[in-house]
C-alpha positions in Angstrom: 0.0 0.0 0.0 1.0 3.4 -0.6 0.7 6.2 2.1 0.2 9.6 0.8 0.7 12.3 3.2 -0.9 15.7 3.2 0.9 18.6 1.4 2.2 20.4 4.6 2.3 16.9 6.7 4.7 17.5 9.9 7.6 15.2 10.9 5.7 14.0 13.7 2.7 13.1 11.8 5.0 11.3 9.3 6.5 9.5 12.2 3.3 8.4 13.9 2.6 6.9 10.3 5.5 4.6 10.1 5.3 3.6 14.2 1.7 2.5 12.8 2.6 1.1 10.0 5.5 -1.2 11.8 2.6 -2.2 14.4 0.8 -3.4 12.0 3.5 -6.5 10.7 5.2 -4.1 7.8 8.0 -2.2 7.0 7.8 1.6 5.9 9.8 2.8 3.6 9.2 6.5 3.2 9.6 8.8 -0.3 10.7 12.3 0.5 9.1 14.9 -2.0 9.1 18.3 -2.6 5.5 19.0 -1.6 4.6 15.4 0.0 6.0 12.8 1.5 4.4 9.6 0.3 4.9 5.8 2.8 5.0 2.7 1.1 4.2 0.0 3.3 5.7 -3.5 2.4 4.9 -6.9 3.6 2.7 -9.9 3.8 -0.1 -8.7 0.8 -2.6 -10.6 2.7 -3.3 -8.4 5.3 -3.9 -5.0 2.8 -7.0 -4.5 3.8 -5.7 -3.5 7.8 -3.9 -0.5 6.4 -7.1 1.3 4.8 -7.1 2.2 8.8 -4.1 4.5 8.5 -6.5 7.0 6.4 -7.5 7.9 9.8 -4.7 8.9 11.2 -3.8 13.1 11.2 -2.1 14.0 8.1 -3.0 11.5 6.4 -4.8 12.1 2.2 -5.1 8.6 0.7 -3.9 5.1 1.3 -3.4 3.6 -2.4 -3.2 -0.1 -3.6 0.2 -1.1 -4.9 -1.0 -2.9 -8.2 2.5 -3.6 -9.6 4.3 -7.3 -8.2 7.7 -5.2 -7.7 6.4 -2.2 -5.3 9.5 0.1 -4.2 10.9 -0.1 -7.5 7.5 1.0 -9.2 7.0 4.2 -10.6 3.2 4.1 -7.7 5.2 4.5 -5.3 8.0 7.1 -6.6 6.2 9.0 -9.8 9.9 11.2 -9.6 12.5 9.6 -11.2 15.8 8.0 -8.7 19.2 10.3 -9.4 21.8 7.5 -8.0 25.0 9.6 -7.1 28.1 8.0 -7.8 31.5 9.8 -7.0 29.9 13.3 -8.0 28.6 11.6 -10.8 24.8 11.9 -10.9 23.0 8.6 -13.4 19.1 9.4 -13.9 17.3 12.9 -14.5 19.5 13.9 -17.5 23.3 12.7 -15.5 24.1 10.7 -17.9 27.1 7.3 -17.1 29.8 6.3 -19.8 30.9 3.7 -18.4 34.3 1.7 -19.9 37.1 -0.5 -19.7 38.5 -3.6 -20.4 36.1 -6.7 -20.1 38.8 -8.2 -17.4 41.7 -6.9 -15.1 44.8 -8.6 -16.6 47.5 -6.7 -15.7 48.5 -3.2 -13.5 50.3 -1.8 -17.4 46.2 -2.8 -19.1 43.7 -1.5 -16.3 45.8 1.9 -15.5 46.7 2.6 -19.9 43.2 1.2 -20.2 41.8 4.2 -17.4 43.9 6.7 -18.6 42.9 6.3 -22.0 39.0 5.9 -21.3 39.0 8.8 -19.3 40.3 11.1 -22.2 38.0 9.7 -24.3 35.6 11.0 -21.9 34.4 7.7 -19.9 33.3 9.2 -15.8 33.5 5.6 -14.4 35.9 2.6 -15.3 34.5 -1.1 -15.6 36.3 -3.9 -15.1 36.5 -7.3 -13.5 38.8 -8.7 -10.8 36.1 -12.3 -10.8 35.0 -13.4 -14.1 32.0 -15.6 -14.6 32.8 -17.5 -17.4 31.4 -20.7 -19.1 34.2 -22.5 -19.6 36.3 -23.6 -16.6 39.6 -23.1 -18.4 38.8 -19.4 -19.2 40.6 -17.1 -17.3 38.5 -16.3 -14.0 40.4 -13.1 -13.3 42.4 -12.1 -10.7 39.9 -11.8 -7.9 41.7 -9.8 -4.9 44.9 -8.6 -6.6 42.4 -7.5 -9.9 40.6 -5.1 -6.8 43.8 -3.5 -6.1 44.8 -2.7 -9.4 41.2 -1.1 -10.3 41.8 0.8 -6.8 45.3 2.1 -8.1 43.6 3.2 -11.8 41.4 5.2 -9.6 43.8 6.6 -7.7 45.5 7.4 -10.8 43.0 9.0 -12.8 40.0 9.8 -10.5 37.8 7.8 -12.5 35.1 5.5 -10.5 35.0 2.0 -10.5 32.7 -0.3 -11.4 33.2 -4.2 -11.0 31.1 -7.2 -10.8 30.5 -9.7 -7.1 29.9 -13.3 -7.9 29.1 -14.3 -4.7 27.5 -12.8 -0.7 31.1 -14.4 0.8 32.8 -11.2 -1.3 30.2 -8.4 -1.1 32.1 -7.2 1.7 35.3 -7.1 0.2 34.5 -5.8 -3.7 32.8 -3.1 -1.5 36.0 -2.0 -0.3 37.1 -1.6 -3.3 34.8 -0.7 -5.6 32.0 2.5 -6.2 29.4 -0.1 -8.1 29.6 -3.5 -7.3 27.3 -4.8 -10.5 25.4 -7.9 -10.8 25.9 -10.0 -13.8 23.1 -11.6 -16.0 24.1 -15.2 -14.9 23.6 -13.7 -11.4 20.9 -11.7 -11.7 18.5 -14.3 -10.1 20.8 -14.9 -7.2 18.7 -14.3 -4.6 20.9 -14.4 -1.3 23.3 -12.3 -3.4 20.8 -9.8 -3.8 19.8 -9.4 -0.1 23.7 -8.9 1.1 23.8 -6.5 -1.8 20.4 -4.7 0.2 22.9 -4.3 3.4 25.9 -2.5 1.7 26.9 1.5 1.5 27.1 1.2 -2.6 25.3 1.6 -5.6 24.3 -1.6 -7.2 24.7 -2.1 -11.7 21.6 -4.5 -12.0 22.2 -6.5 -15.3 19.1 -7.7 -16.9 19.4 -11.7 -17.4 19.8 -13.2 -21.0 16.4 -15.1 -20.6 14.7 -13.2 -18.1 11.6 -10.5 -18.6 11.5 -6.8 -17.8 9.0 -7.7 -14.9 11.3 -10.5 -13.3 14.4 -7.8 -13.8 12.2 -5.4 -11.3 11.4 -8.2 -9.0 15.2 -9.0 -8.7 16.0 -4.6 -8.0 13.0 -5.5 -5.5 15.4 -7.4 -3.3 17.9 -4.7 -3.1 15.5 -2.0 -2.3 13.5 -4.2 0.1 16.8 -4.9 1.8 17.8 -1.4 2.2 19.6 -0.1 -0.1 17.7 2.5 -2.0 20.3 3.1 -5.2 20.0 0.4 -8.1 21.2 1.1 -11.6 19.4 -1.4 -13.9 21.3 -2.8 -17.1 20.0 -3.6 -20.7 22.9 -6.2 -21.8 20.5 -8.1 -24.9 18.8 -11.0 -24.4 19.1 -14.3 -25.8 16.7 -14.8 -28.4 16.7 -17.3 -31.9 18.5 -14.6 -33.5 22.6 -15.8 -34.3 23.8 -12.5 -36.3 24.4 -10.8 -33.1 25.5 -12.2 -29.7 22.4 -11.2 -27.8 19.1 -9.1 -29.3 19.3 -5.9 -27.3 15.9 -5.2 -26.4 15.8 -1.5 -26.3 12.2 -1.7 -26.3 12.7 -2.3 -22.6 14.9 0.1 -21.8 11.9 2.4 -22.6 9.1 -0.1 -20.9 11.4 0.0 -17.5 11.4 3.8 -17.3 8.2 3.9 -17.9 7.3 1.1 -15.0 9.9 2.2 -12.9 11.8 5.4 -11.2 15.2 3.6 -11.5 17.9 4.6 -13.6 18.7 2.4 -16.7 21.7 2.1 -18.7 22.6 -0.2 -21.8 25.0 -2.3 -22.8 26.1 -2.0 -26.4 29.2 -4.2 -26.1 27.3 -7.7 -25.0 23.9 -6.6 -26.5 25.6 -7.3 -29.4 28.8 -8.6 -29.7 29.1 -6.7 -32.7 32.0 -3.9 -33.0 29.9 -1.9 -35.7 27.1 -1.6 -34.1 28.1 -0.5 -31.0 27.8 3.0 -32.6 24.4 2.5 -33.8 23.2 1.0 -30.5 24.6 3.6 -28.6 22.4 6.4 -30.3 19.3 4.5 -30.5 20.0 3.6 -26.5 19.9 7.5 -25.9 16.8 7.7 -28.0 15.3 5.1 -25.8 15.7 7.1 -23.0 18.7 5.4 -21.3 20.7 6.9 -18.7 23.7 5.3 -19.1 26.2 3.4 -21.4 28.7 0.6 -20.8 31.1 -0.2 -23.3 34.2 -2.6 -23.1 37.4 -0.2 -24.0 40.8 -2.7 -24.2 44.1 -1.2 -25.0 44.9 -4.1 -27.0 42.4 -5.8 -28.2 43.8 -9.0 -30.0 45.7 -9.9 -26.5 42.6 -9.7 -24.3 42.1 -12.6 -21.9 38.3 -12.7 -22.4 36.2 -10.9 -24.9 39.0 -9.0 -27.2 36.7 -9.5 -30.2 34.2 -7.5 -28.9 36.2 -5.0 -27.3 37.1 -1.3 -29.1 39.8 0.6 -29.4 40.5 3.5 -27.5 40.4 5.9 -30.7 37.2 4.0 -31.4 35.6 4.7 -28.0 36.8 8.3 -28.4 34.9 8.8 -31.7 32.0 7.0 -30.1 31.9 9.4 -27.5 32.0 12.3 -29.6 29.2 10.9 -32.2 26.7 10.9 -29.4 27.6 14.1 -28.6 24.8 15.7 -30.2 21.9 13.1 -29.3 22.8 14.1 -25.8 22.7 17.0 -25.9 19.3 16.8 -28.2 17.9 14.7 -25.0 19.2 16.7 -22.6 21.6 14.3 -21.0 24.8 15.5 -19.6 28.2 13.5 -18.6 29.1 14.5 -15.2 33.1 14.3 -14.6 33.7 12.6 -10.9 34.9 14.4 -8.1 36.2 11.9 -5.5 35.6 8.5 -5.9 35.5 6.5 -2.9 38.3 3.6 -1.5 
């Protein structure tokens, strides 16, 4: 249920509101506005029809139905879009992420050429991972602690922030000491106990969309983080695995769209695995800002054609850089803006 508070509501009647609404079995999680403060209550559905009672409490409008499955990540319960602040960096409400870097952390020479060279292009947060899913056993799996050390020193050396996947609840604690975004991977997206230890942490959370999973179960899955605390999810259109074989994934950009439509959360896209295509990165970049996406990841490599995982897919740094300025203009047509960081944590 959704709480909606009269315009002018004081603190203390917002605060006899939630004591209420925790008497009652559920959890409030209130929505600070600019003329109201609106209360989502969240818990067991069965027993909705008890709140209807809060309408009688003082400063109290209305007490709506959540209709939507996924109710702090719905657009019911926040109509305001979420800014997620990142390192000075604002993603959602026209801040705008480029987000790039090498699929993997191979060596301290790659990740800090690779930061330095991203960041001239004009990238405001650096990606890449210290643990590597990967489908074969024998691939490189990445270098786990030592690869969070080096993406700590490319910070350090360029001031860019740093964004790097967790495979697993044992080293949420951990990546989060290293990293500004700890992102959840489409073969993860579904892992639920990861999800809740993600709820607990001080850090923004990249949400990858699975490759078989719907729009609706991608906001059930940002349900877990928001429901476990932790208010600042970036969700992630990374394609979708579909009949098509031209392309790695389809990128669904139709959904990119849908999700700000059903949701307040910011949404960025994923060229690089949407397609697996060097060419169209370009293309899908544009139509992702078109879409309304707040947000672009790219993998950047400083050599290519030695990349441990993923070179194929990976530009060149004078490629990223013309990327960068190409969308230029549909930024600025959209009213989007690349914010530069200004002290990225560690």
């Amino acid at each position: 249920m959704v709480i909606v508070m009269q315009a002018g509501a004081s603190p203390q009647q917002i605060q006899r509101v939630m004591e209420r609404i925790k008497s009652l079995g559920y959890e409030p999680h209130p929505m600070y506005g600019v003329e109201r403060t609106v209360i989502g209550a969240i818990g067991d559905e069965r027993g909705k029809s008890i709140l209807e009672s809060l309408i009688s409490l003082q400063g109290v409008e209305s007490v709506i139905p959540i209709l939507k499955p996924f109710k702090l990540a719905s657009r019911e319960i926040r109509p305001e879009a979420t800014i997620v602040q990142i390192a000075g960096i604002q993603v959602g409400k026209g801040g705008f992420a480029l987000i790039a870097g090498p699929c993997s952390v191979e060596s301290e020479t790659q990740i800090i050429k690779a930061a330095a060279q991203v960041k001239e292009a004009g990238a405001n947060m650096l990606r890449g991972g210290a643990f590597k899913p990967r489908t074969s056993p024998y691939s490189f799996q990445g270098l786990e602690h030592e690869g969070l050390k080096l993406l700590a020193k490319a910070r350090q050396e360029t001031g860019l922030a740093v964004v790097t996947e967790v495979l697993s609840p044992e080293d949420v604690g951990l990546v989060a000491e290293y990293a500004d975004v700890l992102q959840v991977g489409a073969r993860n997206m579904q892992n639920f106990p990861l999800l809740k230890k993600l709820g607990k942490v001080n850090r923004p959370i990249l949400l990858k969309r699975g490759m078989m999973c719907t729009v609706k179960e991608t906001l059930m899955c940002a349900e877990y983080i928001l429901s476990s605390g932790n208010p600042s999810v970036i969700l992630c259109e990374r394609g979708i695995r579909t009949f098509e074989d031209a392309t790695r994934n389809t990128l669904d950009l139709a959904a990119v769209s849908l999700l700000k439509e059903w949701s307040h959360l910011p949404v960025i896209v994923d060229p690089t695995h949407g397609t697996g295509v060097k060419s169209l990165i370009l293309p899908m970049s544009k139509a992702a800002i078109a879409a309304g996406a707040d947000g672009l990841m790219v993998e950047v490599h400083p050599k290519p054609e030695e990349a441990l995982s993923d070179g194929f897919q990976a530009l060149l740094p004078e490629e990223f850089k013309e990327i960068v300025k190409s969308i230029g203009p549909y930024l600025k047509l959209e009213g989007k803006e690349v914010h530069r960081p200004t002290a990225a944590s560690g």
